[in-house]
N, C-alpha and C positions, 0 to 999 in steps of 0.2 A: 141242814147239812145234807148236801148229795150221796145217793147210795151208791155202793158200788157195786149194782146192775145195770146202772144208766150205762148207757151205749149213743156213741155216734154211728147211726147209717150214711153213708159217703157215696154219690155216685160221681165219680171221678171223671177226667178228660176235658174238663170244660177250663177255655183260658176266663181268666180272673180280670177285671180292672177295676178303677176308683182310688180314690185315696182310704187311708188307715191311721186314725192315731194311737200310737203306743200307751198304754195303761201307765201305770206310776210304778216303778221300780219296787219290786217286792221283794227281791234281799235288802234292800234300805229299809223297806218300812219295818222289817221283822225290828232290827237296830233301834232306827226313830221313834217307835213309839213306844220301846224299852226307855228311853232315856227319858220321858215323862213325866219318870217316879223317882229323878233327881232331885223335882223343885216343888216347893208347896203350892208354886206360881202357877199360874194356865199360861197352855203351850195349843198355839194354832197350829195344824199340819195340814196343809193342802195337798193335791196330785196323790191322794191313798187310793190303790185299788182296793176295787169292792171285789176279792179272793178269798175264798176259804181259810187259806191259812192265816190272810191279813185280818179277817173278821172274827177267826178263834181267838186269835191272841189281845185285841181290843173287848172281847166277852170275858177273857180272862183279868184283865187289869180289870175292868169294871167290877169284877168280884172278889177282887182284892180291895176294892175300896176308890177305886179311879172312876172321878167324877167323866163321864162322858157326854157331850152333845154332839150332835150330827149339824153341824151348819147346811150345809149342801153338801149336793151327792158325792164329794170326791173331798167333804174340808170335815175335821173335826176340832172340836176345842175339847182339849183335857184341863183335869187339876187333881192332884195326888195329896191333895192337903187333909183328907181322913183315910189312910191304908191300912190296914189291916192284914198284916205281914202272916198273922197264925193262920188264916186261911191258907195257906201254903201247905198246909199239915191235915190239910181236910181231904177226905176221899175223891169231893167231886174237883180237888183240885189236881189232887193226884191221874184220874181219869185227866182231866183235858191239859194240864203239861206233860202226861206222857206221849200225847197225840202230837204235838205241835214240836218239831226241834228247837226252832226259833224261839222257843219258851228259856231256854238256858240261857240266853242275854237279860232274865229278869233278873239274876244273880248278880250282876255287877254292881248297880246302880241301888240296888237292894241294899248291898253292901254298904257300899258305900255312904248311904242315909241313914239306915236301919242297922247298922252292923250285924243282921244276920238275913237268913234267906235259907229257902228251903227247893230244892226241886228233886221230882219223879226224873227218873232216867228216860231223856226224851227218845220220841219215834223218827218219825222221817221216811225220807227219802231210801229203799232199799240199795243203790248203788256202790254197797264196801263199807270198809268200813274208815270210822267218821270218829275220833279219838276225840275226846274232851279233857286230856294232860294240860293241853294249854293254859285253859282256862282254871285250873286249877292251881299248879303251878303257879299261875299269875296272880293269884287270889294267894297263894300261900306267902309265896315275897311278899307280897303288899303286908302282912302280918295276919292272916284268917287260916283260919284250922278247918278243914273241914273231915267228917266223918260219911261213910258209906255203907247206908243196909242194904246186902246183897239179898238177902231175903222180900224186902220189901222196894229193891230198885230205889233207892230212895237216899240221897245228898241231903247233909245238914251244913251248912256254913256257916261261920261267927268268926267274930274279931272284936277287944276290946278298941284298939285301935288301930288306923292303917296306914303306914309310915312308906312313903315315896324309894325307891328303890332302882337300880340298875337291874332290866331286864333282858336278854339276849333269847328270844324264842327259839324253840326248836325248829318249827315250822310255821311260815304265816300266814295263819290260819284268821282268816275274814272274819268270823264269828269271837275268836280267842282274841285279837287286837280289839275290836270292840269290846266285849266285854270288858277285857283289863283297863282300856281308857277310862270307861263308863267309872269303872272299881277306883278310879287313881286321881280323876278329876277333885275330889274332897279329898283325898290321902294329906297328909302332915309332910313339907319336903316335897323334894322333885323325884317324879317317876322319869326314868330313860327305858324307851320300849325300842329296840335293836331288831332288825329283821322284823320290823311292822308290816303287816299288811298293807296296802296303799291304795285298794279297789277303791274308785270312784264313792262307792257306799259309804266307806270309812272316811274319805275325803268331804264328804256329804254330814258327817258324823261327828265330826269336830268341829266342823263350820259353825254348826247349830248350835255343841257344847259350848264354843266361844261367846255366840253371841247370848248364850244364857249366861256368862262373864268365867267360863272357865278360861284359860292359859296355854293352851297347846300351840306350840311352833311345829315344825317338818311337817306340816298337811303335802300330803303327796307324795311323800318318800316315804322309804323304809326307816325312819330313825324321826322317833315322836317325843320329845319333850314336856311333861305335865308337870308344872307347876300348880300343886293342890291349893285351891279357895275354902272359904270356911260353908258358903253356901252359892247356890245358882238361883237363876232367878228366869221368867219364864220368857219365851218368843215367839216370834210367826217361824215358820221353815213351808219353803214348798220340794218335794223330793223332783227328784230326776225321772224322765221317761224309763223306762223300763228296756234297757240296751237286750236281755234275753228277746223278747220280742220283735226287738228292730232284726235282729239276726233272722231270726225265725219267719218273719215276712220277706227278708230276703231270698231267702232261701225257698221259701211257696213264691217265688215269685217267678225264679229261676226255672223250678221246676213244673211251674203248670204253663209256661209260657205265657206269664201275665202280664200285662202291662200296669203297677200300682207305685203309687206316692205313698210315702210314708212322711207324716207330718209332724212338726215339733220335735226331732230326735235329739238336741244339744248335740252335733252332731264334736261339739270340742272335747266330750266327754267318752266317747266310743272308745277311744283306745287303737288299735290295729284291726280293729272287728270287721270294718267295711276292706279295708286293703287285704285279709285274710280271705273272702269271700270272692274279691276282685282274682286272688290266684287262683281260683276253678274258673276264672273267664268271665264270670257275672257281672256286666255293666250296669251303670249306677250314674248317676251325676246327683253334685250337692246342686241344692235351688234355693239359698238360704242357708234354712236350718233343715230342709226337708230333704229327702232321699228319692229320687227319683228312680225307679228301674223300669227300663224297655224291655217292651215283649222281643222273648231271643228266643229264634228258632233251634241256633245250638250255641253251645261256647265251651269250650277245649281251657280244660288245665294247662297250667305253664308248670314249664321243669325246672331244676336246677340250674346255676350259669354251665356247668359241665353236663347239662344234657340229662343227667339224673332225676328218675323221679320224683315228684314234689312228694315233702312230709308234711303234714301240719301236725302241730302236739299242743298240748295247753299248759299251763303252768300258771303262777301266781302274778298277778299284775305287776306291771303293763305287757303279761305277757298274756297268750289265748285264751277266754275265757274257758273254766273245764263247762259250763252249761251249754256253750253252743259246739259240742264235737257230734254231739247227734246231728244236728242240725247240718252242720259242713259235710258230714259222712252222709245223710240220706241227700245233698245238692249234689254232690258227686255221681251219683247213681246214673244219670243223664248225659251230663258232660262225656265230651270226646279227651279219651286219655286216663293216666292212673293214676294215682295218691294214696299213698296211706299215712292213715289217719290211726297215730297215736296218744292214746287214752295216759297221761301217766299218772291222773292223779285220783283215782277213782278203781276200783278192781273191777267193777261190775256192769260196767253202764255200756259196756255193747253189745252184752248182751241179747239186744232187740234185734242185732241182723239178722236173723234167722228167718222170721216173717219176713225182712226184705228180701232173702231168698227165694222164701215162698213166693213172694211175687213177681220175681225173675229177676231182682238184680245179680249182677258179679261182686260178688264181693267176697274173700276169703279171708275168715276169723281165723289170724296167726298164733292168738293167744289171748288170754284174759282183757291184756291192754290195746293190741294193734289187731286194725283192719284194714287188708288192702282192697280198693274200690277200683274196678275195671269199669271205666264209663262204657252205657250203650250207646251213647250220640245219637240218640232217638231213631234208632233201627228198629226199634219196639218198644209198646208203652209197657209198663208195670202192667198185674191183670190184678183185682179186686180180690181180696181176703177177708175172714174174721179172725180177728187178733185180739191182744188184751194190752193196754199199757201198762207198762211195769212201772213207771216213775216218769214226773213232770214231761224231762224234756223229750226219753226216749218217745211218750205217748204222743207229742207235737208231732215228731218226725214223722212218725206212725200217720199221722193226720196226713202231714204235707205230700208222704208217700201215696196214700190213699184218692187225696186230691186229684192228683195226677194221670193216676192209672185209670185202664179200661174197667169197666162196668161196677159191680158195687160192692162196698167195703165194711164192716162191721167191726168198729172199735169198741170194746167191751173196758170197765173198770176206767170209766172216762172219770172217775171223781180225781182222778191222778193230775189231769189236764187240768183239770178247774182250778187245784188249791193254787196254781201258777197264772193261769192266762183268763182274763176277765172276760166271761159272753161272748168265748173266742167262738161258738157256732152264729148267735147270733151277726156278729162282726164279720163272720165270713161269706156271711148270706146275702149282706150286704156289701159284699164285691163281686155276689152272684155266682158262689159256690153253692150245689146241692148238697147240702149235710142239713139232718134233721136228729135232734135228741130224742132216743126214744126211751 
């Protein structure tokens, strides 16, 4: 595990080129390799990033009782056919599911086989706050009780059995639609999940429970049909590139005036992601499946058809992803023209502009959620800082920020970047950025 002293030194300015391939999608994998512990069967999974948080969570089934091999660098084969669900209950399990959030989709499928399941109140991401009703809620229709020691941070769930039910979410919530499918897939009777989540990941997530012979219809809408099987049985699955990334390359690409390919993106799976990016003026062409971005000297925001500043905001698919608003708000910084850039589903995560202040961007933080971004149109570069990343994506920004600018940059509490982006300095050294982990 990386400490959090590690630091990236950055000397910024220098244009980038070469090709880049996206990692394996790491909010799928947190899901995919939850689902595991449905079948006694072994389950192949290729395209795993090798991340922090992907490797916590596969050290944690393994000490649950999940058989693991390492095929090659990026495939594993599981088998869940000796768990040992009391470890749940153990101190050292308590330390590392409180570390990992992505630890709360072990409750579904837990359920689901095991009728019961235990988790520490997970950590995370500090960006707001992050409600677990869903998930519970969803576990409670289904027929499971669960209890909470507030003393000890710590969920008990059980059900003698769990009976297929009409559910209408509050909110859809990525993590709570998986879960609840995972939970519903074995349930007695048909689950109706209403206002489902539809993220690619989720579409990614029942693909797989299918072909281990569960029953789901509506993959890709908000409205999921589970007809419960008595058991599952095991499969191959290869996940998705990792679309955080592809964004996130767009946007260092934009912004250091690079010339780089981005390779194998499923570019059918993106969503509005690349046309989002395209409204700050960031030209691209598909070559395939791959993303092509020219080095651009400037590129100017487009407005509204009335003339009106552009907004971009995020929301729940197929609408803006909320991981790439950092991302789109530090491309902006560059660009000729304004935008702001609303945050709505997160309280905390812009937090970071302040360092891009320090560095000389325009930008004025309206409120918790909204940041308006006044491009410099490369009238002057950003100048080099030491800063701290506060979380995943903000710390990328921070990167790409850093990239760009004059002379050199000091990113402090890089273990933030890691648990998300795989050997992102190595990889970036290798399109000929100066950044060195110290």
């Amino acid at each position: 595990m990386l400490s959090s002293v590690d630091a990236f030194e950055v000397r910024g300015g220098k244009q980038l080129n070469g090709q880049i391939t996206p990692q394996g999608a790491k909010n799928e994998a947190l899901q995919i390799l939850c689902a595991v512990l449905l079948t006694k069967e072994k389950v192949k999974i290729s395209n795993i990033p090798d991340i922090h948080d992907v490797n916590l969570l596969i050290t944690i089934l393994g000490n649950i009782g999940v058989k693991v091999e390492k095929i090659s660098e990026d495939t594993y084969l599981f088998q869940a056919d000796e768990v040992n669900v009391d470890f749940m209950r153990s101190d050292e399990f308590k330390k590392s599911g409180s570390a990992l959030r992505g630890s709360i989709m072990l409750v579904g499928p837990l359920l689901a086989r095991f009728k019961r399941a235990y988790m520490p109140k997970p950590g995370g991401d500090k960006i707001g706050r992050r409600r677990l009703d869903t998930h519970f809620l969803g576990f409670e229709s289904l027929g499971a009780t669960f209890s909470y020691d507030s003393d000890e941070s710590f969920y008990t769930v059980a059900a003698k059995t769990l009976k297929g039910c009409y559910l209408h979410l509050e909110e859809p919530s990525v993590t709570g639609t998986a879960n609840i499918v995972m939970c519903a897939v074995m349930a007695k009777g048909t689950t109706t999940i209403f206002n489902a989540a539809c993220e690619p990941y989720i579409q990614q997530l029942c693909e797989m429970l299918n072909k281990m012979g569960a029953k789901i219809t509506g993959v890709g809408s908000n409205l999921l049909t589970i007809d419960g099987v008595e058991s599952l049985s095991g499969c191959e699955h290869r996940m998705l590139p990792d679309m955080i990334e592809i964004g996130s390359f767009i946007g260092l690409a934009a912004m250091t005036k690079s010339e780089i390919t981005i390779k194998n993106c499923r570019i059918d799976r993106l969503g509005n992601i690349p046309a989002t990016f395209a409204k700050l003026g960031i030209k691209m062409e598909f070559r395939g499946d791959d993303i092509y971005i020219p080095s651009q000297e400037h590129y100017e925001i487009s407005s509204f058809i009335d003339g009106s500043v552009l907004t971009i905001y995020d929301g729940p698919w197929p609408m803006f992803t909320p991981d790439l608003i950092s991302i789109i708000l530090v491309s902006a910084i560059q660009a000729k023209g304004s935008v702001l850039v609303h945050q709505k589903m997160f309280e905390s995560r812009l937090f970071f502009v302040d360092k891009l202040i320090d560095m000389g961007a325009q930008i004025i933080l309206c409120d918790p959620h909204r940041a308006n971004v006044i491009g410099i149109d490369r009238k002057y570069n950003l100048k080099g800082i030491t800063m701290s990343s506060p979380d995943i994506r903000a710390g990328v920004a921070l990167l790409i920020a850093a990239l760009s600018a004059d002379g050199k940059s000091v990113i402090n509490n890089v273990n933030q970047i890691d648990r998300g982006y795989q050997y992102i300095d190595k990889r970036l050294q290798a399109l000929g950025a100066d950044i060195i982990r110290l």
